[in-house]
C-alpha positions, -999 to 999 in steps of 0.1 A, spaced: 401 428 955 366 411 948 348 414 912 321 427 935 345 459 944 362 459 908 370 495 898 345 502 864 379 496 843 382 467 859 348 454 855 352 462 819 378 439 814 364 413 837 334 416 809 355 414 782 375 380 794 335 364 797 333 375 764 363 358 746 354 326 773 323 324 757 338 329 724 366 301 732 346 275 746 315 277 735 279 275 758 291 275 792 274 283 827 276 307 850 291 287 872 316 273 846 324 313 837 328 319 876 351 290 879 379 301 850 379 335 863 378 323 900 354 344 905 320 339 931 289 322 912 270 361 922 298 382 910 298 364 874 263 364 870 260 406 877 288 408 847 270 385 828 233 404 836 251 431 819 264 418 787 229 403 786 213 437 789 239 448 764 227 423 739 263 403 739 253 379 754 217 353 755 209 324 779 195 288 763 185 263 781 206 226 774 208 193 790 248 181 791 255 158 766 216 154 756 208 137 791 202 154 827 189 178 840 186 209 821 206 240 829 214 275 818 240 284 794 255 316 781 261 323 744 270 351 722 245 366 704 252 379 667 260 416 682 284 401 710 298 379 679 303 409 660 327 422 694 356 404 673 378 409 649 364 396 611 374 399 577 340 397 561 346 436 547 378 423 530 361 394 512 333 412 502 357 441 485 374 412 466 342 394 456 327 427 443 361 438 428 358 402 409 323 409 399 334 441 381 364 433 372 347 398 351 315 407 344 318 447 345 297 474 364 261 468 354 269 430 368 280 447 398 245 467 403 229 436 393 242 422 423 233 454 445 196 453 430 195 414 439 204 423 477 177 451 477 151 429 468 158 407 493 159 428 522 131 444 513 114 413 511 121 407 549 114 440 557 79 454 537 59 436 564 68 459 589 62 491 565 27 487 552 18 516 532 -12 525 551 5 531 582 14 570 588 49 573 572 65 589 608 51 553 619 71 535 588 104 556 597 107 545 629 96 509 621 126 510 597 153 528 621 144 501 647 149 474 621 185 492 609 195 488 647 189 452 649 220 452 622 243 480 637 237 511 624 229 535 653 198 550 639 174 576 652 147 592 640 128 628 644 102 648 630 118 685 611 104 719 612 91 715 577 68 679 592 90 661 573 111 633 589 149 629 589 168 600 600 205 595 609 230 563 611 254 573 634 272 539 625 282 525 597 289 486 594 297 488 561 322 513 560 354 498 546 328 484 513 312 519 513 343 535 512 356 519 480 322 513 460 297 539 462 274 519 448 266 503 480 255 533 492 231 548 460 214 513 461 209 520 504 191 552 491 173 528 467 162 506 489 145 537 517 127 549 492 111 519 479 102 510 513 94 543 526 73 549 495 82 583 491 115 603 479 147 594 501 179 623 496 206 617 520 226 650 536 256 635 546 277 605 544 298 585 570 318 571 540 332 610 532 343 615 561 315 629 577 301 621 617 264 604 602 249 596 574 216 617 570 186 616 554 155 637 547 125 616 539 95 632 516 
């Protein structure tokens, strides 16, 4: 059976071997791609159109070995990087266990007030204060999608604005210091510039976190 004809499982897992290529070797072609998968040149690229469109997946432009002429090459982006396996939750609940456990708790939110400061310091620009704030809620759900969180936004009956993270990618932190979470509440209102109250919470158990805004 061609990739053309490949049953959707099967083009699933014809996607997710261009992945861990990618991941493997590094830059590589379409036609280098197509070649370890002995696949055609046409039925690589339609997979690899749709890992692009999935955002795993980005196309630079290289010369080989700094010379020739130049050519297209696939590479994961930070979304299709985050498609495997890491252990960046486990180091950062041993560094902040450390923190508190040497320093104590106020060291801890220390720490948490540090990170606050700087993501907010990348992200004010996009939340001026005289733009409407249903404008500045969904400037900031669009910006909490860039990092993984699933996030939409709606006006409620009462005008207000809620907005929900249907993902957390911080989950296994959340889940052992709920700091982490009061300093995410922090850090909406100070950017929203108005109260911030969250409904439910992904670390509890519960499908979303939510929040009510005003």
């Amino acid at each position: 059976m061609s990739a053309a004809t490949l049953a959707p499982a099967g083009a699933e897992r014809t996607k997710t071997r261009l992945l861990e290529l990618v991941k493997r070797h590094g830059a590589q072609t379409a036609q280098d791609l197509a070649q370890r998968l002995d696949v055609s040149v046409p039925a690589a690229r339609r997979h690899l159109s749709d890992l692009q469109e999935q955002g795993l997946l980005e196309v630079r432009t290289e010369r080989p070995g700094g010379r020739g002429r130049p050519q297209h090459v696939f590479v994961l982006t930070d979304r299709g990087e985050a498609a495997f396996p890491k252990t960046y939750s486990s180091l950062c609940v041993d560094v902040l266990r450390h923190i508190e456990g040497l320093f104590g708790e106020d060291a801890l939110l220390q720490v948490l007030d540090a990170r606050n400061a700087e993501i907010a310091g990348r992200l004010r620009a996009d939340l001026p204060a005289d733009r409407p704030l249903g404008e500045r809620v969904q400037a900031l759900v669009g910006r909490l999608n860039e990092h993984g969180f699933d996030a939409t936004a709606e006006e409620d009956e009462r005008g207000g604005w809620v907005f929900t993270q249907r993902n957390c990618p911080n989950l296994t932190v959340a889940r052992q210091y709920a700091q982490l979470c009061s300093a995410e509440i922090t850090l909406y209102t100070d950017l929203l510039g108005v109260p911030v109250a969250r409904d439910t919470r992904i670390a509890c158990g519960q499908a979303c976190c939510r929040y009510r805004v005003g």
